[in-house]
C-alpha positions as CSV (number, residue, x, y, z in Angstrom):
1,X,125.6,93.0,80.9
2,X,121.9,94.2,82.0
3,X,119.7,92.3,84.1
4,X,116.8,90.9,81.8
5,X,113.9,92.4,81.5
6,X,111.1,91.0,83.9
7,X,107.4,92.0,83.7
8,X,104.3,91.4,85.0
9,X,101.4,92.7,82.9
10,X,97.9,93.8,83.8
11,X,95.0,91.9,82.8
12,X,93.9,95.1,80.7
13,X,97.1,94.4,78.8
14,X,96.8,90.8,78.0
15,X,92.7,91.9,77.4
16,X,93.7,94.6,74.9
17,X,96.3,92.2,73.0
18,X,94.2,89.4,72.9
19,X,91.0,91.4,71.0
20,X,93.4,93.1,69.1
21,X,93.0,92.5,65.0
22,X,96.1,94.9,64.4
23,X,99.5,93.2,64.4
24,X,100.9,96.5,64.9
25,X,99.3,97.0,68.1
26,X,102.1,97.4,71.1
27,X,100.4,95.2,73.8
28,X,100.5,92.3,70.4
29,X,104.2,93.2,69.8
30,X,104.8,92.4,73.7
31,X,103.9,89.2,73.2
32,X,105.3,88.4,70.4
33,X,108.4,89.7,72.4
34,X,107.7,87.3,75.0
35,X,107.3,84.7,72.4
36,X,110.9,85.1,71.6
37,X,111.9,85.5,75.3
38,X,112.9,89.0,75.2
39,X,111.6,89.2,78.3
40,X,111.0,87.4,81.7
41,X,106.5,86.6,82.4
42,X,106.3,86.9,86.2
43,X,103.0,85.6,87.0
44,X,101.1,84.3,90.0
45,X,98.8,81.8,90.7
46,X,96.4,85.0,91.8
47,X,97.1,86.9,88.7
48,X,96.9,83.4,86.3
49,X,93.0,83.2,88.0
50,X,92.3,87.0,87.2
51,X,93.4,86.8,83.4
52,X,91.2,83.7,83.0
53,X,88.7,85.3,84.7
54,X,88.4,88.9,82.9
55,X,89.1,86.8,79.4
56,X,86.0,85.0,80.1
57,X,83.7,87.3,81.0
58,X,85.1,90.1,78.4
59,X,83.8,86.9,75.8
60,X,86.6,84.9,74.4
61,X,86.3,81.8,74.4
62,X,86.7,79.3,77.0
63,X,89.2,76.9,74.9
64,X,91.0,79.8,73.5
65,X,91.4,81.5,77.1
66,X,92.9,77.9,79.0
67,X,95.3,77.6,75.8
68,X,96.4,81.0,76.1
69,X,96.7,80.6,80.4
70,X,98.1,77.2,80.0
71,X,100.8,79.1,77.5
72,X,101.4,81.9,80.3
73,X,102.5,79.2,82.9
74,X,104.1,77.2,81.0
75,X,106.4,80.0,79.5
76,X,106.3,82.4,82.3
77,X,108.3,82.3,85.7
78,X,105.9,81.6,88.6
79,X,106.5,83.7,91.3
80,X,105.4,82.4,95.0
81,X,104.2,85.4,97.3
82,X,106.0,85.9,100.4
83,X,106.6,89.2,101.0
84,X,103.4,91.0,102.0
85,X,104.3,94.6,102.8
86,X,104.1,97.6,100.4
87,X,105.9,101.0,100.6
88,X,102.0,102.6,99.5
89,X,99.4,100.7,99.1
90,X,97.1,101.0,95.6
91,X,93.4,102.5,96.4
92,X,92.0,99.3,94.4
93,X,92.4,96.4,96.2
94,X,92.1,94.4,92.9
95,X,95.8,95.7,92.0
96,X,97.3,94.2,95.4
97,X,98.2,90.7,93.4
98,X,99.9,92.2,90.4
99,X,101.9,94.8,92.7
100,X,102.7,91.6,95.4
101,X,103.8,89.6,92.2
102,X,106.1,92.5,90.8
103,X,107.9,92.6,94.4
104,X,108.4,89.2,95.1
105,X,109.5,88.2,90.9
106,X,111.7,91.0,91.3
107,X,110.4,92.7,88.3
108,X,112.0,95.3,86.3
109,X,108.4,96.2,85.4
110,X,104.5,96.4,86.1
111,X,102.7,97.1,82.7
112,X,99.4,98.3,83.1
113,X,96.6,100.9,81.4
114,X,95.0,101.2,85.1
115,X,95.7,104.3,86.3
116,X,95.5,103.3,90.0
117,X,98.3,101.8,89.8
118,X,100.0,104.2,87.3
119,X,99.7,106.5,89.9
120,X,102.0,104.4,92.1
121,X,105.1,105.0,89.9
122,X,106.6,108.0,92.2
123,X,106.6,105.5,95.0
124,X,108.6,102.5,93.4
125,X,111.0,104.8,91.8
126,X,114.4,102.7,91.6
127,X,113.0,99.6,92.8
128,X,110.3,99.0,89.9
129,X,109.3,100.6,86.6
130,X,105.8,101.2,86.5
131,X,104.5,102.3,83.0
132,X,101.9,101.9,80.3
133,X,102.3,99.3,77.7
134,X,103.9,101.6,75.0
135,X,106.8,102.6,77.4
136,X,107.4,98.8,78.1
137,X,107.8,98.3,74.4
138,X,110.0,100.6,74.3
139,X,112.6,99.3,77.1
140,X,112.5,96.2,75.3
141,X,113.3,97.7,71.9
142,X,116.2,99.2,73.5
143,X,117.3,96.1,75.5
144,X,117.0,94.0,72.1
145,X,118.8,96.5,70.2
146,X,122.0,96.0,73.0
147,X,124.9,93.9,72.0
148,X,125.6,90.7,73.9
């Protein structure tokens, strides 16, 4: 049997799905996927501050944005940081605490429209998937399309 699916997502991600108005839209169908535990939320207490953070200032709400952070923790596996070394560093520093959070969860996957750290695939080949929101859908099709 696979190993679950485990991903941390970008803010953009989480941005993008939560101003979405189409249900269609891939970073909406990730929730929703999350929703029904298709896949492990690895989140950090960094990474919990930055979604608040970019929510607010990109306008929504401020009850709407601690429901939806509130939901994250709740539902999501924190992940403590103890492991501080990287095999390349990302140029923007902003990107350190979702690449520290993929290591130490153990992720299967960092999800992300940055291309910064897009641009870090090639050097976490085998250890962690690095990919755009659409391929992400895509493993999780796949994985919820497996037999038990």
């Amino acid at each position: 049997m696979a190993a679950p699916l485990r991903a941390v997502l970008d803010t953009n991600v989480l941005l993008a799905a939560q101003r979405s108005s189409h249900p269609g839209s891939p970073n909406v169908e990730i929730l929703s996927r999350w929703r029904r535990r298709e896949f492990v939320f690895c989140y950090s207490l960094d990474t919990l501050a930055e979604y608040a953070e970019k929510l607010l200032e990109h306008g929504l709400p401020e009850a709407e944005v601690e429901a939806f952070v509130r939901l994250l923790a709740r539902h999501g596996e924190a992940v403590p940081i103890i492991f501080f070394h990287f095999r390349h560093y990302p140029v923007d520093p902003e990107d350190v605490m979702f690449l520290l959070c993929s290591i130490n969860g153990s992720a299967s996957h960092l999800v992300s429209y940055d291309g910064h750290l897009l641009a870090l695939k090639h050097f976490y080949a085998g250890e962690l998937t690095i990919c755009e929101p659409v391929h992400f859908l895509a493993a999780c099709r796949a994985a919820s399309a497996t037999p038990p």
